[in-house]
N, C-alpha and C positions, 0 to 999 in steps of 0.2 A: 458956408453952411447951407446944407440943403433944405427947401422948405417946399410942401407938395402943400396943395390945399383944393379938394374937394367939393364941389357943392351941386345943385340943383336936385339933390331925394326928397323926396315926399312922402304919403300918403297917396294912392291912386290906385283908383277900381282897374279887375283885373279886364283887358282889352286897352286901357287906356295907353298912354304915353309919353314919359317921359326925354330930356336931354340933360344928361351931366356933362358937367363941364372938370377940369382939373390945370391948374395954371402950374407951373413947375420955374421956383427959384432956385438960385446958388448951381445951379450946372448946364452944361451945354445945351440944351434940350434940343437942336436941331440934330446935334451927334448922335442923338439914341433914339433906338427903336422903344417903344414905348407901348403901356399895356393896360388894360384895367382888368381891374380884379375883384371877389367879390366872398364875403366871409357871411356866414349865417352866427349869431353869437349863439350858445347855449347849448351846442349841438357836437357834444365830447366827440374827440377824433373829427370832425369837420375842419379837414385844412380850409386856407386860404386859396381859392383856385383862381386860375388864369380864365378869364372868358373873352377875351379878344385880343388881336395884336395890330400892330401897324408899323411897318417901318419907317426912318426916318425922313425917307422922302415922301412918303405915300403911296409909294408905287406896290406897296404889301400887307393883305392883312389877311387877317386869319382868324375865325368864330371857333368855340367849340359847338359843338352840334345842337346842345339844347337852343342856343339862343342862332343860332345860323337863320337868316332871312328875317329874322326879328330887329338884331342889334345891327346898329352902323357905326363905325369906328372912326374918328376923321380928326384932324391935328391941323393946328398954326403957327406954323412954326415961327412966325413973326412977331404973335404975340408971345409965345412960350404955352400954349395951350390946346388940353386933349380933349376930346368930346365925344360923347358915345349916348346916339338916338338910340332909344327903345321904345321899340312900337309892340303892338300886340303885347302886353305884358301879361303876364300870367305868374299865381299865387309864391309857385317855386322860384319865382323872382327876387322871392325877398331877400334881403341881405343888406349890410354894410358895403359898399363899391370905392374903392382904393382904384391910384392912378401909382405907378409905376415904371421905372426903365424893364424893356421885356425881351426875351429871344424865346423859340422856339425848341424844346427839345423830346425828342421821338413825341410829336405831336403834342405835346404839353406847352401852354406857356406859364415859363418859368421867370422869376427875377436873376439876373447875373447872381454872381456869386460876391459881387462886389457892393452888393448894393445892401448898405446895414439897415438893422432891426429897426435901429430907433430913426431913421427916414422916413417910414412911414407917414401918411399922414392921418386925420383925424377919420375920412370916408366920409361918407355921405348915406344915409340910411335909405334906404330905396323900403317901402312897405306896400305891397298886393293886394287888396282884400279881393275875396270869393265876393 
């Protein structure tokens, strides 16, 4: 059974800077490229979108633009765990941040196709203030 679990959101003024952490039980986690992800609630039609990637050995990763030079993406694969510095934060930041197995597709990071709904885990609320 797989179990993702999430942690290190807060509250933090916007410049500030946070690190989430996400430990990943029940599957391979050195096998998979891996990804976090990041959902606003309340906001009809707001997917869940991909904001960083990393491959399994490290050797890859990949921002999407808003957070590029801000967010750093980095994994242990020893321990089973994903980690994503955010510096510079800023208000559009907010959101719930989910950790996930991840690949790349036409410039999107997407979850497999393999990987079910209810895996998810709880997230971690990351909050901005102005």
């Amino acid at each position: 059974q797989v179990q993702v679990v999430e942690s290190g959101g807060t509250l933090v003024q916007a410049g500030g800077s946070l690190r989430l952490s996400c430990t990943v039980s029940g599957l391979a986690f050195v096998g998979y490229d891996m990804g976090w992800f990041r959902q606003t609630p309340g906001i009809p039609g707001k997917e869940r979108e991909g904001v960083s990637f990393i491959s399994w050995n490290s050797g890859s990763t990949y921002y999407i633009d808003s957070v590029k030079g801000r967010f750093t993406i980095s994994r242990d694969n020893a321990m089973k765990t994903l980690y994503l510095q955010m510096n510079n934060l800023l208000y559009e930041d907010t959101a719930v941040y989910y950790c996930a197995p991840a690949r790349i597709e036409t410039g999107t990071i997407v979850v497999p196709p393999t990987w079910a709904s209810d895996n998810w885990g709880q997230g971690t609320q990351v909050t901005v203030s102005n």
